[in-house]
C-alpha positions as CSV (number, residue, x, y, z in Angstrom):
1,X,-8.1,-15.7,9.0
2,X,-8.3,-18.5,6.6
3,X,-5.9,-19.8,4.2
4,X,-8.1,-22.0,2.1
5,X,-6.8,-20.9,-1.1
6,X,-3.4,-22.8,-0.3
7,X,-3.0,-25.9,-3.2
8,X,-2.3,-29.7,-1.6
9,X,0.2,-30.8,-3.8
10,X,2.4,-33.8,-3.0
11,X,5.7,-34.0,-2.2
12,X,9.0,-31.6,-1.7
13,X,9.2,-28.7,-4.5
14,X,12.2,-26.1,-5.2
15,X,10.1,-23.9,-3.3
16,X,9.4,-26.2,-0.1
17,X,13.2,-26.9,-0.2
18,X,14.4,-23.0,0.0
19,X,11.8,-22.3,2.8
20,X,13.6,-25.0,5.1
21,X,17.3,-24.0,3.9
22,X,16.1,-20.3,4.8
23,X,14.8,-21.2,8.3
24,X,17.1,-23.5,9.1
25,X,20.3,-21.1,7.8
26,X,19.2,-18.6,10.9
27,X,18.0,-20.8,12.6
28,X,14.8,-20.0,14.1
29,X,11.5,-22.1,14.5
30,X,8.8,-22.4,12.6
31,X,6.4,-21.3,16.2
32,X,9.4,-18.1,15.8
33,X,8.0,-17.2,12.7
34,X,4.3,-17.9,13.0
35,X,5.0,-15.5,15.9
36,X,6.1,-12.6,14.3
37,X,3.8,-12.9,11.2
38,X,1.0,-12.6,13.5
39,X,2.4,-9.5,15.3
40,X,2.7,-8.5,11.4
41,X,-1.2,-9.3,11.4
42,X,-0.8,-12.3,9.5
43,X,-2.3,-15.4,11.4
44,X,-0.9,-18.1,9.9
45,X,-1.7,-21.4,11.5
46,X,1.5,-23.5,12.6
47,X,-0.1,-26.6,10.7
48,X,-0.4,-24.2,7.4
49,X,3.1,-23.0,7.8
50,X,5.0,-27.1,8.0
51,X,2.8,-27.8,5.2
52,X,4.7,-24.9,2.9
53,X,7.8,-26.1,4.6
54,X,7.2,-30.0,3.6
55,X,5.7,-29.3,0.5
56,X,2.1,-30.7,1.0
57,X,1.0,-27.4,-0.1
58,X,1.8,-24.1,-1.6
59,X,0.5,-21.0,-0.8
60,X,-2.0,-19.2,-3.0
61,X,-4.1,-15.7,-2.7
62,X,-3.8,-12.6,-1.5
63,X,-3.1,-13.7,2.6
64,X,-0.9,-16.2,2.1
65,X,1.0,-14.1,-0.9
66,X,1.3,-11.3,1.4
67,X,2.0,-13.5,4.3
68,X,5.3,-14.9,2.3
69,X,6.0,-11.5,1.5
70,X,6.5,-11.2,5.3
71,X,8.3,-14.2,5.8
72,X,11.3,-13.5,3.4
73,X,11.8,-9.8,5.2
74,X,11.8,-11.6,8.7
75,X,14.3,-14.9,7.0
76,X,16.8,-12.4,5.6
77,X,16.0,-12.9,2.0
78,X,15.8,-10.7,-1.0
79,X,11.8,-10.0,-1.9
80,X,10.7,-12.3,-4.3
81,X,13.4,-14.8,-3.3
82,X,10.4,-17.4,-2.2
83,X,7.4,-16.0,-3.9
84,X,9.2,-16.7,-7.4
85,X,9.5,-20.4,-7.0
86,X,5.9,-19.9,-7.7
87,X,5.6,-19.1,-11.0
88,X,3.3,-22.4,-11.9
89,X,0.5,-20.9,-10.2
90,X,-1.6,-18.3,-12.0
91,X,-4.6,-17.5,-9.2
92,X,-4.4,-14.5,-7.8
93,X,-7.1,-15.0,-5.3
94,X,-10.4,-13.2,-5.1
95,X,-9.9,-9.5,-6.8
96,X,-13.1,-8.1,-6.3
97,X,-13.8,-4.9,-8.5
98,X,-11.2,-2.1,-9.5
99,X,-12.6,1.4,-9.4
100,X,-11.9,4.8,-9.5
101,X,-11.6,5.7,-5.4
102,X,-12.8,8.9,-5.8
103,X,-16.5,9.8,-7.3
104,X,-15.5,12.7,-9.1
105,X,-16.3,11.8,-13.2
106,X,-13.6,15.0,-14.2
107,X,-10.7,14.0,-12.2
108,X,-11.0,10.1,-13.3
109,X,-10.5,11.5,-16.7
110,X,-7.3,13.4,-15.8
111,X,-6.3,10.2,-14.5
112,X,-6.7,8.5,-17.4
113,X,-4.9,11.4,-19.3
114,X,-2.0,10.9,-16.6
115,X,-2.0,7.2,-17.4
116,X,-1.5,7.6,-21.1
117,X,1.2,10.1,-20.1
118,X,3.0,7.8,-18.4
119,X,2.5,5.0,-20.6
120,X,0.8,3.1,-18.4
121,X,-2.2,1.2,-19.2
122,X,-5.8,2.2,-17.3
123,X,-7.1,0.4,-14.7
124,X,-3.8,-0.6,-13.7
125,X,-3.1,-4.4,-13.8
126,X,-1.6,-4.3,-9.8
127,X,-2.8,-4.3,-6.8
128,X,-1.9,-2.8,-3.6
129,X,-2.0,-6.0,-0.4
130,X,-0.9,-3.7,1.9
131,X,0.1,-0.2,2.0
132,X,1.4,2.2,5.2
133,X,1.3,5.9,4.5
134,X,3.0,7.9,6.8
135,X,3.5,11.8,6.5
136,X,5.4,14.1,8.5
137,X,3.5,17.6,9.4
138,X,5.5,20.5,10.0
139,X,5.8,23.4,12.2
140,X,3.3,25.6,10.4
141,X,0.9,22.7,10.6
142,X,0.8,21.6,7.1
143,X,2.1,18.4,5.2
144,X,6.0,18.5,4.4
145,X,6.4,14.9,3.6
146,X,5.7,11.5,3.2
147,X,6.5,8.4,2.4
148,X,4.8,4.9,1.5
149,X,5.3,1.3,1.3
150,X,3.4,-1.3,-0.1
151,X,3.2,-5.0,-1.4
152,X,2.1,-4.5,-4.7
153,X,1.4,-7.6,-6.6
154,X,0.6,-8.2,-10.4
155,X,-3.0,-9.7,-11.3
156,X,-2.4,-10.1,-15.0
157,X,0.2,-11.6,-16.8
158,X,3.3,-9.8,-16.6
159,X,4.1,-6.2,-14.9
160,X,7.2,-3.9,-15.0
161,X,6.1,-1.0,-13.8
162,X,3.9,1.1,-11.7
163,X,2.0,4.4,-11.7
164,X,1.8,6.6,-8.5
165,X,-0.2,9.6,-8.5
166,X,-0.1,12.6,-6.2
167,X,-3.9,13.9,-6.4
168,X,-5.2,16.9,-5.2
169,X,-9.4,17.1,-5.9
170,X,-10.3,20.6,-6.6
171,X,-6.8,22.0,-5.5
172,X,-4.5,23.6,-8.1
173,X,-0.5,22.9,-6.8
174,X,2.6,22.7,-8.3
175,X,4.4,18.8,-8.6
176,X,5.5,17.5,-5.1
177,X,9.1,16.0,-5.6
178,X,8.3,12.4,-5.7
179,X,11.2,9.7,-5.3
180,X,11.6,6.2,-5.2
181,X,12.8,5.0,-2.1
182,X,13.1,0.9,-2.8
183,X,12.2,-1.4,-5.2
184,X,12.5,0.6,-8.2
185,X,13.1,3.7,-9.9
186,X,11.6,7.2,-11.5
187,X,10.9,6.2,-15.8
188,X,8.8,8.9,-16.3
189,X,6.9,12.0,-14.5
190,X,3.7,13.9,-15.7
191,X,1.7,16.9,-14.5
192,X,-1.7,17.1,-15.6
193,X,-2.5,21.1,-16.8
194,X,-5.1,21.8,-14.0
195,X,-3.0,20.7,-11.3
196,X,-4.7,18.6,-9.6
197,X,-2.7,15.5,-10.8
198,X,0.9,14.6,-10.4
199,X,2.1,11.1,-11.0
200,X,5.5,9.2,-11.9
201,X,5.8,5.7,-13.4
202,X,8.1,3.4,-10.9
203,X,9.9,1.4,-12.9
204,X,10.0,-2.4,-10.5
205,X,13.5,-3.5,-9.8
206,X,12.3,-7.1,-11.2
207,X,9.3,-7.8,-13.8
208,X,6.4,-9.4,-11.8
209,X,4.1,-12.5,-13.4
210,X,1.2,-12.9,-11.9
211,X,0.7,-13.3,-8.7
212,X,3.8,-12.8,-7.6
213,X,4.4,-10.0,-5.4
214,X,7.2,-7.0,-4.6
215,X,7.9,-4.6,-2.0
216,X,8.2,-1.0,-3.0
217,X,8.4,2.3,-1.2
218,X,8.3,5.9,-2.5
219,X,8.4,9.5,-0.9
220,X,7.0,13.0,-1.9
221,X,8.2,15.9,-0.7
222,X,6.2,19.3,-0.8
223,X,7.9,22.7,-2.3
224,X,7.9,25.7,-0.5
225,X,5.5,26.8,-2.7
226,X,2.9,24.6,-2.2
227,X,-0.7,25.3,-0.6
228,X,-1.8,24.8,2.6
229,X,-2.7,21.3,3.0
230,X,-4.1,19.9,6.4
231,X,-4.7,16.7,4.9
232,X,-3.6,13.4,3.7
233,X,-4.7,9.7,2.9
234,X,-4.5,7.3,0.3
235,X,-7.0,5.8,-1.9
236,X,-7.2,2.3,-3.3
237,X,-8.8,1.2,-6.5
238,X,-8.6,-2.4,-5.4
239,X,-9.3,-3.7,-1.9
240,X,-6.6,-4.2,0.2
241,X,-5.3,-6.3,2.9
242,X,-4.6,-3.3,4.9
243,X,-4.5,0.5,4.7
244,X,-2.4,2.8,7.0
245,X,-2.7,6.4,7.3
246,X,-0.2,7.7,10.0
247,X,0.2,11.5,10.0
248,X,3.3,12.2,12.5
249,X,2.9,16.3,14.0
250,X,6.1,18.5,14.6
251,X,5.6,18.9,18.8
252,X,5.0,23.0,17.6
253,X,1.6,22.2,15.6
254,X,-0.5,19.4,17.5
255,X,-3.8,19.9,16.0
256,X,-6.6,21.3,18.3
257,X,-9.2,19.0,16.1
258,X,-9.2,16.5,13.8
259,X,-11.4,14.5,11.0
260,X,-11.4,10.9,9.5
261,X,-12.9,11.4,5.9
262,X,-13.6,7.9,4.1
263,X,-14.7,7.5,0.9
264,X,-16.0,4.5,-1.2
265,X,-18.3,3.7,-3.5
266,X,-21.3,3.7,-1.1
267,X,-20.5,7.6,-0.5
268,X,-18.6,10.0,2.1
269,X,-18.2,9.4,6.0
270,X,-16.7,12.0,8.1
271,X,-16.3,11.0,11.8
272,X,-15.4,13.5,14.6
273,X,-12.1,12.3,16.3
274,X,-10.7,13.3,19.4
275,X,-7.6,15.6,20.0
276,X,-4.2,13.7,19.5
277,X,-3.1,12.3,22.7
278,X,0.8,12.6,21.4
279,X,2.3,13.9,18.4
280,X,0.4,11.5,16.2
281,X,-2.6,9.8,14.7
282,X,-3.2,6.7,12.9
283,X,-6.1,4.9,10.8
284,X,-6.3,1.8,9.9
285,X,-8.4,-0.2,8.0
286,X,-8.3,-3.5,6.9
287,X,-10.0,-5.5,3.8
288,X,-10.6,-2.0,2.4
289,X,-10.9,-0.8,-1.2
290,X,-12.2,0.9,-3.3
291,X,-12.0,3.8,-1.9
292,X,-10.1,6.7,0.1
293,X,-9.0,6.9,3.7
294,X,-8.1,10.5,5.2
295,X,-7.4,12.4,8.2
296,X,-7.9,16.1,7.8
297,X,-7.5,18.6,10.5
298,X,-7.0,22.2,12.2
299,X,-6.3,24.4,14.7
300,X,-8.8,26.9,16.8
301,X,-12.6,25.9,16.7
302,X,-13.5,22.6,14.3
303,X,-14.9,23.7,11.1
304,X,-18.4,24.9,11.3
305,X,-18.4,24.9,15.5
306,X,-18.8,27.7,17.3
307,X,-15.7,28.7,18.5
């Protein structure tokens, strides 16, 4: 992995000088820390990472913004503690196209509606770097929770909040409770009438400029109520750095089959997976977007097998 948007600029900056008071406050190494950004998935070269600390360069782009994202969790510091010393840059790095995930022309237009509900403007100005999706599956075998975290990051001018939708294609359901976690808090909710779209606007703990970055995490929990659902993913408008999809099964309801289901642009993929060897499954996928990654699955013969 390359960092060749990073800027040579010469001499120390106020950004060069907090990196070195931050590693040298634990103290740790700079091999420490290229280390555990690469067990992060971030390979960051050791010659990349003394030119931050010197100030011969700065880091620009999606990997190396995501990368410093990473490097202020493992130093101790508050997100956006380094990545704000940036504000003179305005590159964001490659964006590539922002789409609608899902090719379904009706439900993009109870997006939109769910949007201007909210407030929020459509396509959405962020961007997701890197997101992990984990949900919990209860005893009876369907979804009871979930939760999600992401580096989110502003591609134009300045952000303050987010919209997160809960979206369920051709499947009525009431509003999952959906809470934020970190990094923010609940500003407004919205149901769309048919029920197939849920959303809340997450109001960011601090205003993001472009590009700076900000970790967030929010959870939904599903009512009693709710329809069985032997699914769950999360779709992208925006490609990503990465994309996890861990679904976690209560011991009670390991799945006798199960389905990867991704979507882009290009169409539908469903691929035949084998039976969990524990209590979980994970997909990953990385430089992904737009588009939707799932696992769906189920219990007695697969879908259309003879049983």
């Amino acid at each position: 992995m390359s960092f060749e948007d990073d800027v040579r600029r010469p001499g120390p900056d106020s950004f060069a000088s907090a990196l070195r008071d931050a590693i040298n406050s634990k103290p740790v190494t700079l091999s420490w820390l290229q280390r555990q950004l690469k067990a992060r998935g971030n390979f960051v070269s050791m010659a990349t990472l003394s030119y931050w600390r010197s100030g011969a360069r700065r880091p620009e782009g999606v990997q190396s913004l995501a990368a410093l994202a990473d490097i202020e969790d493992l130093l101790g510091l508050d997100g956006g503690a380094l990545s704000r010393l940036l504000r003179t840059t305005n590159r964001t790095g490659p964006l590539g196209p922002n789409q609608f995930p899902i090719d379904e022309e009706e439900l993009e237009l109870a997006v939109i509606e769910a949007f201007q509900a909210l407030g929020a403007e459509y396509p959405d100005t962020s961007r997701e770097l890197t997101t992990h999706s984990v949900t919990d599956v209860g005893p009876d075998g369907n979804v009871a929770y979930s939760i999600t975290r992401s580096i989110v990051q502003s591609t134009v001018g300045t952000i303050t909040s987010i919209p997160f939708l809960e979206i369920t294609p051709g499947v009525r359901t009431p509003a999952p409770v959906l809470t934020a976690v970190s990094g923010g808090r609940i500003a407004a909710r919205y149901s769309h009438p048919d029920g197939e779209v849920h959303g809340v606007l997450f109001e960011l703990d601090v205003p993001l400029t472009a590009p700076e970055t900000a970790m967030v995490e929010w959870s939904a929990e599903y009512p009693p109520d709710y329809p069985e659902t032997r699914d769950t993913g999360h779709a992208l408008a925006q490609k990503a750095r990465e994309l996890l999809v861990w679904t976690r099964f209560h011991p009670d309801a390991i799945p006798d089959w199960c389905e990867e289901h991704v979507e882009t642009p290009e169409g539908v993929t469903m691929t035949p997976l084998p039976p969990p060897r524990g209590t979980s499954v994970h997909l990953v996928r990385r430089a992904f977007g737009p588009g939707a990654l799932a696992l769906h699955w189920g219990y007695g013969p697969r879908e259309g097998q003879p049983g």
